[in-house]
C-alpha positions as CSV (number, residue, x, y, z in Angstrom):
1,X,0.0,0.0,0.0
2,X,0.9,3.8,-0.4
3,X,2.6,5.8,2.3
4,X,0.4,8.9,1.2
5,X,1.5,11.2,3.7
6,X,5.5,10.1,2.6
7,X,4.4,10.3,-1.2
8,X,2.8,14.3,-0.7
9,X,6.1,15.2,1.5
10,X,8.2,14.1,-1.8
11,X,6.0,15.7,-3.8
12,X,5.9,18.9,-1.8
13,X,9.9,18.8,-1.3
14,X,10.5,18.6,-5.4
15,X,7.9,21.4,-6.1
16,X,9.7,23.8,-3.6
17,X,13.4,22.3,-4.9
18,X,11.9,23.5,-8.7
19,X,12.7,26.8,-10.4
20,X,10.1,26.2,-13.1
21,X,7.1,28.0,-12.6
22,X,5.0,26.7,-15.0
23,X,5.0,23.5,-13.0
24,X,3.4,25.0,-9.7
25,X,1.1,27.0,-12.0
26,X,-0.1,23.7,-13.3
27,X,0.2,21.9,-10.8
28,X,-2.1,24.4,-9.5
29,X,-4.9,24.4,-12.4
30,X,-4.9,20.5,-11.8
31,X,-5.8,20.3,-8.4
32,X,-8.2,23.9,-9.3
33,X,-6.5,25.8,-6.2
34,X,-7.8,29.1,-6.2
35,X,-7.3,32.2,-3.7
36,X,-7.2,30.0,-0.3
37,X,-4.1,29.7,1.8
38,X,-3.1,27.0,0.1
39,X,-2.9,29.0,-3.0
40,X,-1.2,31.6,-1.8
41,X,1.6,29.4,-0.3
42,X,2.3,27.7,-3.9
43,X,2.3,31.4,-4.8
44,X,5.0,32.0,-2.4
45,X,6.7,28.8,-3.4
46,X,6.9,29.8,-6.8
47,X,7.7,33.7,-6.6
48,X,10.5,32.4,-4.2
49,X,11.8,30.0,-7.0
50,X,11.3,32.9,-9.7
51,X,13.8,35.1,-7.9
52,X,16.6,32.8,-7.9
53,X,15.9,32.1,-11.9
54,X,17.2,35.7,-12.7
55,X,20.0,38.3,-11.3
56,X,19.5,41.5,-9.7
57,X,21.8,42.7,-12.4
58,X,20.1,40.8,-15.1
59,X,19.1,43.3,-18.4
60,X,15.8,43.2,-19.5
61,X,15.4,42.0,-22.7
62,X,13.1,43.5,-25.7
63,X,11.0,41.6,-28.1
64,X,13.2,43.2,-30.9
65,X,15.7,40.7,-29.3
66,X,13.7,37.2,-30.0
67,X,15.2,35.7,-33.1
68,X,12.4,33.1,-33.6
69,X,8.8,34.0,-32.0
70,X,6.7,31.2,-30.6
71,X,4.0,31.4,-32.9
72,X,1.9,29.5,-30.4
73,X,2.1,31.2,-27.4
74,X,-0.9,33.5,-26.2
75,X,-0.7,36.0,-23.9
């Protein structure tokens, strides 16, 4: 049998070790979190992750810059 509670410790321990946030974001639409604490914590969990993706010192970068535009991404 499943150890749940060891199983959503793991899972919670690799979310927080992640820098992508497209994976909590999912992660988040899956299980339809919305405004609740537990939201706001993935929030948190991600926004933390997000800041160690990029430098303080990091230049902003223009979309004159993009070589080859996704052509399927939507804003």
């Amino acid at each position: 049998m499943v150890n749940l509670e060891a199983t959503k410790a793991k899972i919670i321990q690799k979310l927080q070790e992640t820098d992508e946030v497209w994976i909590i974001r999912s992660i988040q639409k899956l299980l339809d979190i919305e405004d609740t604490e537990e939201a706001l914590f993935w929030n948190a969990v991600a926004l933390d992750n997000l800041a160690h993706a990029y430098s303080d010192d990091e230049p902003d970068y223009d979309v004159h810059m993009v070589k080859e535009p996704n052509v399927d991404y939507k804003v």
